[in-house]
C-alpha positions in Angstrom: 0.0 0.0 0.0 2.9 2.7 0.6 5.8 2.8 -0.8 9.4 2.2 1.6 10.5 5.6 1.3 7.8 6.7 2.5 8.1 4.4 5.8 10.9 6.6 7.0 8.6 9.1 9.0 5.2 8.5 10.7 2.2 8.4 8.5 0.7 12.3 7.7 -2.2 13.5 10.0 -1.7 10.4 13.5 -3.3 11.9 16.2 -2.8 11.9 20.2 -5.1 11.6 22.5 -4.4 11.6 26.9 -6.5 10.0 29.2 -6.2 9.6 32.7 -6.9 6.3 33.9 -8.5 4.9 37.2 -5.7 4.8 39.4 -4.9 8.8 38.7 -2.2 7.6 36.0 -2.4 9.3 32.4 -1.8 7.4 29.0 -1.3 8.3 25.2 -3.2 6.8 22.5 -2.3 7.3 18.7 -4.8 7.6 16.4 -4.7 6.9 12.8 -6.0 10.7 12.1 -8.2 12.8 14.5 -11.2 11.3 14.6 -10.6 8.3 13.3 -9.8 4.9 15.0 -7.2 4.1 17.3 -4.3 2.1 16.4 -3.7 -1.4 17.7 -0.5 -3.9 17.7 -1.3 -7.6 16.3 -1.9 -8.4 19.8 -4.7 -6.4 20.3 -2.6 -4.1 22.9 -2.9 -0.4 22.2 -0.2 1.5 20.5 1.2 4.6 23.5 4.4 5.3 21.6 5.9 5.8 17.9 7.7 2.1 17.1 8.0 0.1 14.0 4.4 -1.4 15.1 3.0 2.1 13.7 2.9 1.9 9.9 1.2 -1.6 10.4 -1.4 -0.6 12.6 -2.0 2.5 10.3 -2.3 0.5 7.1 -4.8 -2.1 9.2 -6.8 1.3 10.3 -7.1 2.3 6.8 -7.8 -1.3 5.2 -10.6 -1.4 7.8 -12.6 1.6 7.1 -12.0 1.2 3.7 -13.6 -1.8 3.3 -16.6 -0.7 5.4 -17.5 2.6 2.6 -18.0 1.5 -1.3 -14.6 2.6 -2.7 -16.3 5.1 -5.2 -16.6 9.2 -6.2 -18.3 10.0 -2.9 -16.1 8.5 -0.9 -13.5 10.7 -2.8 -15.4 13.6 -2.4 -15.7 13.5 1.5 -11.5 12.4 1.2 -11.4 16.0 -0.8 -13.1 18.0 2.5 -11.0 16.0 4.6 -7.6 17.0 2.6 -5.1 20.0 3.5 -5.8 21.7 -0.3 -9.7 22.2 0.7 -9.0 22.7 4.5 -6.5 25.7 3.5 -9.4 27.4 1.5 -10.4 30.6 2.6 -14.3 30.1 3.7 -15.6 31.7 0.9 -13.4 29.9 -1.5 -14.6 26.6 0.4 -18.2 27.7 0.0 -18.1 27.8 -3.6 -16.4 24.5 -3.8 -19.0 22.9 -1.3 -22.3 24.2 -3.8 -20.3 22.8 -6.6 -19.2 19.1 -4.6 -23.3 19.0 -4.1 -24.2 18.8 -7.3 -21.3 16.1 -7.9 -22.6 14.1 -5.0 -26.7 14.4 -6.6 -26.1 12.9 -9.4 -25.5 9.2 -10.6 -21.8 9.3 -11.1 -21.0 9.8 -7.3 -21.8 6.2 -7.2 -19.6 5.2 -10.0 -16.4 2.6 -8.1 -12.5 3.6 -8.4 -11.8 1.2 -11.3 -14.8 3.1 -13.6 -13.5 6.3 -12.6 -10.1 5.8 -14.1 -11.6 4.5 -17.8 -11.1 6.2 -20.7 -14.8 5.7 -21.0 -15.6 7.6 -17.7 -14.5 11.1 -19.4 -17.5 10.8 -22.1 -19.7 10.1 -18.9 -18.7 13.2 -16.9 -19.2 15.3 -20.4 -22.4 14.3 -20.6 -23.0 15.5 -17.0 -21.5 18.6 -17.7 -23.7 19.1 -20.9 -26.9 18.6 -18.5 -25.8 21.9 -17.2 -24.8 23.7 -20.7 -27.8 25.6 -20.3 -25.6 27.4 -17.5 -22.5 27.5 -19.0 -20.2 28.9 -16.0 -22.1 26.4 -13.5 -21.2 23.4 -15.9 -17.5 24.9 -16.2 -17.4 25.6 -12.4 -18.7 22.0 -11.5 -16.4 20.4 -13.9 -13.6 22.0 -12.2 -14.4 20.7 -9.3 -14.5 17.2 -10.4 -10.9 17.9 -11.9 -9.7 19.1 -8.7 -11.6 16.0 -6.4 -10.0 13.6 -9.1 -6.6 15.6 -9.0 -6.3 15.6 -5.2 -7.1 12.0 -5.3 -4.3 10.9 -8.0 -1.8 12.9 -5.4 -2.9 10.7 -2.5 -2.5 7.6 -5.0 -6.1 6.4 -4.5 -6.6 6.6 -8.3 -3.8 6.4 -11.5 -5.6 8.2 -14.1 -7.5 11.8 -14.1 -9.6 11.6 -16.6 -11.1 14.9 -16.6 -7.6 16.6 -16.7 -7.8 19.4 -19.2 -11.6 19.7 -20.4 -12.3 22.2 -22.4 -14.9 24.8 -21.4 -17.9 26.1 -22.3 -18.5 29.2 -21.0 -15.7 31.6 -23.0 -15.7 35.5 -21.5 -14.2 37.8 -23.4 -13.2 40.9 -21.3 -10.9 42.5 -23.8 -13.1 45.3 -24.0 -13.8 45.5 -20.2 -11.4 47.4 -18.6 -12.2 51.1 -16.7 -11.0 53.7 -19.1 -10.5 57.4 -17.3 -13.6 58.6 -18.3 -15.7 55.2 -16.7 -13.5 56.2 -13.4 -13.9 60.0 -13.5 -18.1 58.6 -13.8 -17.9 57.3 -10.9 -16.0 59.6 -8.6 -18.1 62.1 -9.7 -21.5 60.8 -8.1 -19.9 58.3 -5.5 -19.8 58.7 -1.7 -16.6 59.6 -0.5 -16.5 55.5 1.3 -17.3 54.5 -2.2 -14.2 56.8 -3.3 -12.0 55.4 -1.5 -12.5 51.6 -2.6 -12.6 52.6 -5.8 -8.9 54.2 -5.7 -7.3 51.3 -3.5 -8.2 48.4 -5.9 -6.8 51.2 -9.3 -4.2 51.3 -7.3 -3.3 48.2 -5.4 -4.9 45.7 -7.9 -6.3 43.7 -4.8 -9.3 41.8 -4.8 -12.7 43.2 -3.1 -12.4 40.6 0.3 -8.7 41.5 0.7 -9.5 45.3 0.6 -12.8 45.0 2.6 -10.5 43.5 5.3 -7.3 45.9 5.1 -6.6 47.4 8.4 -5.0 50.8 9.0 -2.0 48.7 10.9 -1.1 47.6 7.6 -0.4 50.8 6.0 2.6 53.0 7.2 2.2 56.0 5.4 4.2 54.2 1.9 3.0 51.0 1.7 0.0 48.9 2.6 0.8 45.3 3.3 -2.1 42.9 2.3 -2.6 39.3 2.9 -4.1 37.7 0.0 -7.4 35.5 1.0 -7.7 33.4 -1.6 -4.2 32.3 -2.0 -2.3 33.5 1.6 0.1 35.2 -0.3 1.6 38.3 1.4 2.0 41.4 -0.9 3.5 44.7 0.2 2.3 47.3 -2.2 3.8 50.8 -2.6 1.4 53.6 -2.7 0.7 55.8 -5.5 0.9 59.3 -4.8 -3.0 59.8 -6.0 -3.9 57.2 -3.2 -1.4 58.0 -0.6 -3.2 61.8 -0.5 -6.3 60.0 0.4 -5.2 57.5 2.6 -3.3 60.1 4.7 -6.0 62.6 4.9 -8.4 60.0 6.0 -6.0 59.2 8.9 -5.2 62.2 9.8 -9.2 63.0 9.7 -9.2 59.5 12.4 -6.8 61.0 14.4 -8.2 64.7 15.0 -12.1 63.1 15.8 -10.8 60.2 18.0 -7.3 60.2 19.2 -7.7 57.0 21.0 -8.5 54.6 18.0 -4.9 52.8 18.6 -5.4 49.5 20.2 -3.1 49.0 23.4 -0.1 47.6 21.0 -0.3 51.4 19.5 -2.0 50.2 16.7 -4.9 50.5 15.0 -7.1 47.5 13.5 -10.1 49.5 12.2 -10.7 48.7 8.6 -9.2 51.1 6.3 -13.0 51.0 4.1 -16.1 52.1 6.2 -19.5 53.0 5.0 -21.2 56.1 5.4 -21.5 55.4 9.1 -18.5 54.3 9.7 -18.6 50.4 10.0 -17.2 47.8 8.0 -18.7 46.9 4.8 -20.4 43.7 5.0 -19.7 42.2 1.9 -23.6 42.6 0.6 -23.5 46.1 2.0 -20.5 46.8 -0.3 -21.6 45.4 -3.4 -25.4 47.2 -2.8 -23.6 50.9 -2.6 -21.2 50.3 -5.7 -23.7 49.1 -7.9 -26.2 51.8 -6.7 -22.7 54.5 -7.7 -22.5 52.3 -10.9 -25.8 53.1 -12.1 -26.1 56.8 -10.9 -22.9 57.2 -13.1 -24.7 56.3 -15.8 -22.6 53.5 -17.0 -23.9 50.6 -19.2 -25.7 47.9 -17.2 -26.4 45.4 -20.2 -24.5 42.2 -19.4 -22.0 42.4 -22.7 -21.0 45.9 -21.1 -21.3 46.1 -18.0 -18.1 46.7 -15.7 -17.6 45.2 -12.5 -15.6 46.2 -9.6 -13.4 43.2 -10.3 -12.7 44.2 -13.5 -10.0 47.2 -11.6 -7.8 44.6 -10.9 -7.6 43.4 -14.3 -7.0 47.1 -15.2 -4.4 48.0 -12.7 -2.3 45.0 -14.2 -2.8 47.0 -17.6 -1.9 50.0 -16.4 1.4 49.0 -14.9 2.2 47.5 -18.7 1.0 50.5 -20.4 3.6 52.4 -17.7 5.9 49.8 -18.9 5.9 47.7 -16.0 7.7 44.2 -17.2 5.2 41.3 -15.8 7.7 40.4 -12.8 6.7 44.1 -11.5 3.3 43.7 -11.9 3.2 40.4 -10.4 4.9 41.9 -7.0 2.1 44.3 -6.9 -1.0 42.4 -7.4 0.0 39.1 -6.1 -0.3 37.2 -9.7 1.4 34.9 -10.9 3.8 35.6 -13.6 1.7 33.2 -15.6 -1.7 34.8 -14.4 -0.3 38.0 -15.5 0.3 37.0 -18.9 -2.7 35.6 -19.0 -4.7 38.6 -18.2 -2.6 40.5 -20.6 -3.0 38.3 -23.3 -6.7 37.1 -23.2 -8.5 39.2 -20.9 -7.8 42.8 -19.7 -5.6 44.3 -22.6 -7.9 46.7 -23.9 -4.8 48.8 -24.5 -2.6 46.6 -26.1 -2.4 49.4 -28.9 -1.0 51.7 -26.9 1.5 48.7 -25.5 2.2 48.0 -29.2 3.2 51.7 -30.0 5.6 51.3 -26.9 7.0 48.0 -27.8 7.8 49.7 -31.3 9.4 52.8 -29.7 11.5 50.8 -27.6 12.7 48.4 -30.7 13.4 51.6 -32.5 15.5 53.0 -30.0 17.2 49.6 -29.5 18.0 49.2 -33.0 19.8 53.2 -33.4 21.6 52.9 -30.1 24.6 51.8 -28.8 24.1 49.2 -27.2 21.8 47.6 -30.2 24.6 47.8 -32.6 27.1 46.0 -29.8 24.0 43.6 -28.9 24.1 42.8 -32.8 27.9 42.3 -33.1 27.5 39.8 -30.4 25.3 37.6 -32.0 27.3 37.7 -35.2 30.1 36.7 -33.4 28.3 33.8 -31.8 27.5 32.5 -35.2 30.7 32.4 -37.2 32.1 31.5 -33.5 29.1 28.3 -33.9 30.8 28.1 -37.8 27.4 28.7 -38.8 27.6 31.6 -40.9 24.2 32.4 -39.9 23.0 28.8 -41.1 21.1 27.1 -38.4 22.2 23.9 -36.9 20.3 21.0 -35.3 22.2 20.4 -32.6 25.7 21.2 -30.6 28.3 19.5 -28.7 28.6 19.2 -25.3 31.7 20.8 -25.1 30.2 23.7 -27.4 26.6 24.2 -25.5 28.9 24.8 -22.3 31.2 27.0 -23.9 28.0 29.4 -25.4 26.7 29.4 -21.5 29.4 30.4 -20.0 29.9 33.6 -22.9 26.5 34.5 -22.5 27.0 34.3 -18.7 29.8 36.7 -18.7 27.6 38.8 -20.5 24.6 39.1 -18.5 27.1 39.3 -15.6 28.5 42.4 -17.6 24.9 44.1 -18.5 24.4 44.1 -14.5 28.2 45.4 -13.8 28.3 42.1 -11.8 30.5 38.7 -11.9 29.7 35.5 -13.3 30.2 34.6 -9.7 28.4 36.9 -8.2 25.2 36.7 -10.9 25.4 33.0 -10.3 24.5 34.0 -6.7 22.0 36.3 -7.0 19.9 34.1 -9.0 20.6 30.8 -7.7 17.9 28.3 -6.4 15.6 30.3 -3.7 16.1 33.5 -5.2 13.6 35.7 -6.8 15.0 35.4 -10.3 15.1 31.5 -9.7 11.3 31.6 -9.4 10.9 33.8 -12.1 13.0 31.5 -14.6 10.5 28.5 -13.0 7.4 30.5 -14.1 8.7 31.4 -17.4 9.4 27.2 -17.9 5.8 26.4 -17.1 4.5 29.3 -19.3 6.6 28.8 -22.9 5.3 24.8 -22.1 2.1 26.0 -21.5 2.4 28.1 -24.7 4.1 25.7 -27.0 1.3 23.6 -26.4 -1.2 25.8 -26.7 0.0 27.6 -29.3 2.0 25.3 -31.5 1.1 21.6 -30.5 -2.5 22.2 -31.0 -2.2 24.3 -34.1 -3.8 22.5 -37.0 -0.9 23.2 -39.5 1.6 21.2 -36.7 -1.2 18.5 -36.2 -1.2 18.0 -39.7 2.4 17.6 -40.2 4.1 14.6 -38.2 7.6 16.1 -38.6 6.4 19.6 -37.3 4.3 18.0 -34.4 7.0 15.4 -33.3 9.5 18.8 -33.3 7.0 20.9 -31.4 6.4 18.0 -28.7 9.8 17.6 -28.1 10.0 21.3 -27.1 7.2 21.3 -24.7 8.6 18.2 -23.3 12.3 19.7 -23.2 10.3 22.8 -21.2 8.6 20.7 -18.9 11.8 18.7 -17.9 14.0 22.2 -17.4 10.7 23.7 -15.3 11.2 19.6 -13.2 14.7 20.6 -13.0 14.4 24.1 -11.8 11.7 23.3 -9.6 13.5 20.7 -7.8 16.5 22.7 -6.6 14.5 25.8 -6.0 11.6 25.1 -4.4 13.2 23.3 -1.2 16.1 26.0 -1.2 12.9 28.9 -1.1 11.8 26.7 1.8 14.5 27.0 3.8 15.5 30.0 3.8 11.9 30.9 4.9 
């Protein structure tokens, strides 16, 4: 049932228990998780302390209550409440699983066995479930998520082999390329707003946070330049510098604290008021909130049909496009918002970029000025020189040597070590495994994979060559094994120095 590695530590999740017994004395019982039922030696005799007897007496626990519930999807489904990646949720995160893990449990194919759920045939079953919901097309793509992420969390624990739902394509498609707040949709609105309704509106231009993670932002968190948020839905911390426009408001709304109540501060000196109130100076509920700003909406006179209509979510799409049009690179807008670096070129490619004109005429500026400066024309000499270097004369080769591969790394080390007036030594330091740049060459692995299949593997002109498709699949698959490679020396160095 487990592996021998994995014998080497206690099994995940054994609980304690201490009970004091007649004669006064106490005792320690381990449990096979909390809740569940306590472990016994062959004998019979209760297991009090961690031995080799433990991984037996687990795997007995688990055989045992296993056999007792039919081995099918809704057993999976109450193993996927029960695992760390729902129990981490944020609670309204975990209520939008739960309505969705309902509907999974209502139907017929909760009932469906282990062995079922991992046939090819299974997939065409969930599809057709799906399609009884196409009517709704975000409910049928929001439950068929959630069966990808039941079956998903269920392949990690090795109780299936196979997720058959892994990549489904979906049927509700929003395009939001044209929704994005231009200046005279946000000038609409701060024209007829309250002044609570003001202030939201600012921090999330500004900030790029989500509605819950502004709702809940105390006055503690912001120091006068920065506001430090905790993101809900994925725990990540984000310190944000504050624009100037924001920071005026911010600090004349303290300030206006201050002078009316000079005792706000909590006994640490600080003060955990929400930074949004309403009009009487509570915290928004998160119905309250979303009653004033769409009264606001419609008093500004915006368009309220459903192909037009802009939603207060839709700011932090177009902060993200704002920092590109400033000519933020994604890396800098991802420590802002708290993206991803893949999320962020998602949202600039597909969603958000209703000024990807105006990124265009940057892009064009900046290859202009490349091209007539200095360093373009030494930038150019380089490459030349890496050809006939390659003997190449600008002919392109199918593959190198070992000997010359290393011999190109290390020149175009020394140059990148040069371009930041650093050394190869000391560049190899800075972004090394656990360092910010380390992540960032992770994220850019997983995103040219994601791309070359998207973009090249699942192109009908490469389908319908064999030579182009085998070419293009050995790409994504050289991509996925340098993101494997990255990954593994990064992610347990980011770990320890946390």
């Amino acid at each position: 049932m487990f592996n021998k590695s994995s014998r080497s530590q206690k099994p995940k999740g054994i609980a304690k228990a201490t009970k004091r017994l007649a004669d006064g004395s106490t005792r320690t019982y381990l449990y096979a998780w909390r809740g569940g039922p306590r472990l016994f030696d062959l004998d019979g005799r209760a297991l009090t302390v961690v031995d080799d007897r433990l991984w037996p007496a687990y795997e007995r626990a688990v055989a045992s209550v296993r056999a007792i519930r039919p081995q099918n999807l809704h057993l999976l489904v109450d193993e996927f409440r029960d695992s760390s990646e729902y129990k981490k949720l944020s609670d309204k995160s975990k209520r939008g699983y739960d309505r969705y893990l309902k509907l999974i449990e209502a139907d017929d194919i909760a009932l469906m066995n282990i062995q079922e759920l991992q046939d090819p045939e299974a997939r065409g079953h969930f599809k057709k479930w799906r399609d009884t919901m196409a009517d709704k097309p975000r409910t049928a793509d929001y439950a068929w998520v959630t069966l990808a992420r039941v079956l998903s969390v269920a392949k990690d624990n090795g109780r299936i082999k196979v997720n058959v739902c892994e990549r489904g394509r979906r049927l509700y498609k929003a395009d939001r390329a044209e929704k994005v707040w231009q200046e005279g949709d946000i000038n609409a609105v701060l024209a007829v707003a309250s002044a609570p309704i003001r202030m939201a509106l600012m921090m999330a231009l500004w900030t790029g946070q989500r509605e819950g993670d502004l709702l809940r932002a105390t006055w503690n968190a912001y120091d006068g330049k920065r506001l430090r948020v905790r993101q809900g839905k994925t725990g990540a911390r984000v310190t944000v510098p504050v624009g100037e426009p924001l920071r005026v408001l911010l600090n004349a709304a303290m300030a206006e604290r201050a002078k009316k109540n000079p005792k706000v501060v909590d006994m640490r000196g600080k003060d955990a008021s929400t930074i949004l109130v309403n009009t009487r100076g509570r915290p928004w509920t998160e119905d309250g909130f979303r009653a004033s700003w769409s009264a606001a909406y419609k008093k500004a006179g915006l368009p309220t049909n459903k192909e037009e209509k802009l939603n207060f979510h839709d700011l932090r799409g177009t902060a993200v496009t704002r920092l590109a049009l400033a000519g933020c690179n994604n890396a800098e807008i991802a420590s802002i918002t708290g993206h991803s670096l893949r999320d962020v070129e998602a949202i600039l490619d597909a969603h958000y970029l209703g000024g990807r004109g105006a990124l265009a005429d940057q892009a064009m500026a900046k290859l202009e000025h490349f091209i007539s400066s200095e360093d373009g024309a030494s930038h150019k000499s380089r490459r030349k020189e890496r050809c006939l270097m390659r003997g190449a004369s600008f002919q392109p080769r199918v593959s190198f040597t070992l000997k010359e591969t290393e011999a190109f790394r290390l020149e175009r080390l020394k140059e990148a070590a040069d371009d930041r007036e650093m050394t190869p030594e000391e560049l190899t330091k800075a972004f090394g495994p656990g360092s910010f740049g380390c992540h960032e060459a992770m994220e850019g692995a997983s995103i040219f994979m994601d791309s070359v299949d998207r973009h090249l593997c699942e192109h009908p002109a490469v389908l319908a060559n064999p030579d182009w498709y085998r070419l293009a699949s050995e790409a994504q698959t050289a991509l996925f094994n340098l993101y494997q490679a990255i990954a593994e020396e990064h992610i347990p160095a980011s770990h320890e120095q946390k």
